[in-house]
C-alpha positions in Angstrom: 0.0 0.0 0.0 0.9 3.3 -1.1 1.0 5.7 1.7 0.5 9.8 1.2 3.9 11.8 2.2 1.7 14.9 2.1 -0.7 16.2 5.3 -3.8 17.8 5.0 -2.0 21.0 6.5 -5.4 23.3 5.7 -7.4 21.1 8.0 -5.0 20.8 10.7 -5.1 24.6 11.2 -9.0 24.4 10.8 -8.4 22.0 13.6 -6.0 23.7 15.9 -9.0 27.1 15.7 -11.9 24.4 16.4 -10.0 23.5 19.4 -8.6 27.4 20.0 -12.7 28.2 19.9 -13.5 25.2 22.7 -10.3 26.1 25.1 -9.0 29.1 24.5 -4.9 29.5 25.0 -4.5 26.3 24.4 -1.7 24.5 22.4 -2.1 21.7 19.8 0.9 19.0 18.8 0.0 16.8 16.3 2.1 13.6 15.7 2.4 10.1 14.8 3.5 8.0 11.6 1.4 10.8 8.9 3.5 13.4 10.3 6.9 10.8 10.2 5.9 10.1 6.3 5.6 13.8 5.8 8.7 14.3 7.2 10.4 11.5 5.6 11.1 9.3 8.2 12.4 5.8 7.4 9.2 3.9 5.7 10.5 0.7 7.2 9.5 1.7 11.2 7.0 0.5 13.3 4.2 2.9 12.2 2.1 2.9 15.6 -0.8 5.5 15.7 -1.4 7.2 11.8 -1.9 10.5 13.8 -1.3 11.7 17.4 -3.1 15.1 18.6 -2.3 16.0 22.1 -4.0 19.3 23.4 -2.8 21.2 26.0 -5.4 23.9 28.1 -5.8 24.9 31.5 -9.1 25.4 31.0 -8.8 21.5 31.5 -8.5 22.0 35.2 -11.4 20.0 36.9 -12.8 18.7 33.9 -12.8 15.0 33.9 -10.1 13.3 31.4 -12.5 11.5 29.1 -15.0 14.3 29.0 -11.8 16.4 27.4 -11.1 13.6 24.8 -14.7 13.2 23.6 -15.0 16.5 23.1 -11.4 16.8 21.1 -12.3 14.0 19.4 -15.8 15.7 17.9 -13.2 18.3 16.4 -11.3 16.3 14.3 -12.2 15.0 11.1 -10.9 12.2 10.6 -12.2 11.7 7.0 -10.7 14.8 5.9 -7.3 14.0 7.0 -7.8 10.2 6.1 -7.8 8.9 9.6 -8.9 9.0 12.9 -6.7 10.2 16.0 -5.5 9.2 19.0 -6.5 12.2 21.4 -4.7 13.1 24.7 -6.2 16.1 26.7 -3.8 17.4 29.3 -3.6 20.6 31.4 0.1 21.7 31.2 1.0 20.3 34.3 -0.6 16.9 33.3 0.9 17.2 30.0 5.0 17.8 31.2 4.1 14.5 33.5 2.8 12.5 30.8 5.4 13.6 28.5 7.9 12.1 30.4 5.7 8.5 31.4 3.7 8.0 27.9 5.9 7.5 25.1 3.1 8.3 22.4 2.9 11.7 24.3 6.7 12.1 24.0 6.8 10.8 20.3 4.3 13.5 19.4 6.1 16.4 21.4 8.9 15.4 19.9 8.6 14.5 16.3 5.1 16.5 16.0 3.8 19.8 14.5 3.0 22.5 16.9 0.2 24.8 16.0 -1.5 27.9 17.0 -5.4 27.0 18.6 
């Protein structure tokens, strides 16, 4: 199968303001193995997750974690960027812990595009 080196970079942004209008000040890091092909990144890896969106907000504070990824996950469209993501929800002090324990977090900081919400 024939993977697509190219991301859907228009609907990422629209994606970053969905979430900007929902939490404001908030940051959005997309990653995972779209964002590796993109980058060109060795095709012969383990691919794990085709994308990674991690969402940081303080206006998470004292909102229960799945609540936070069910609403993330009604802002991205998955058909448009020809896949579904793996959502993490964090407030920035959740996010520099899980960073450092969850290695999809860390792959997506790392390796991931930052964007403006």
């Amino acid at each position: 199968m024939v993977r697509s080196t190219t991301l859907n970079e228009g609907e990422l942004e629209r994606f970053a303001h969905r979430v900007g209008e929902h939490w404001p000040e908030s940051r959005v890091i997309v990653g995972g193995a779209r964002v590796d092909d993109a980058r060109g990144v060795v095709p012969q890896r383990e691919r794990g997750p085709e994308f990674v969106a991690v969402v940081v907000a303080s206006a998470f504070e004292g909102v229960a974690w799945l609540e936070r990824v069910h609403e993330a996950a009604a802002l991205w469209d998955a058909e448009a960027m020809g896949a579904p993501a793996e959502l993490h929800c964090y407030t920035p002090a959740e996010f520099e812990r899980r960073r450092e324990t969850l290695p999809v977090v860390r792959w997506a900081a790392g390796r991931g595009v930052t964007l403006a919400a």
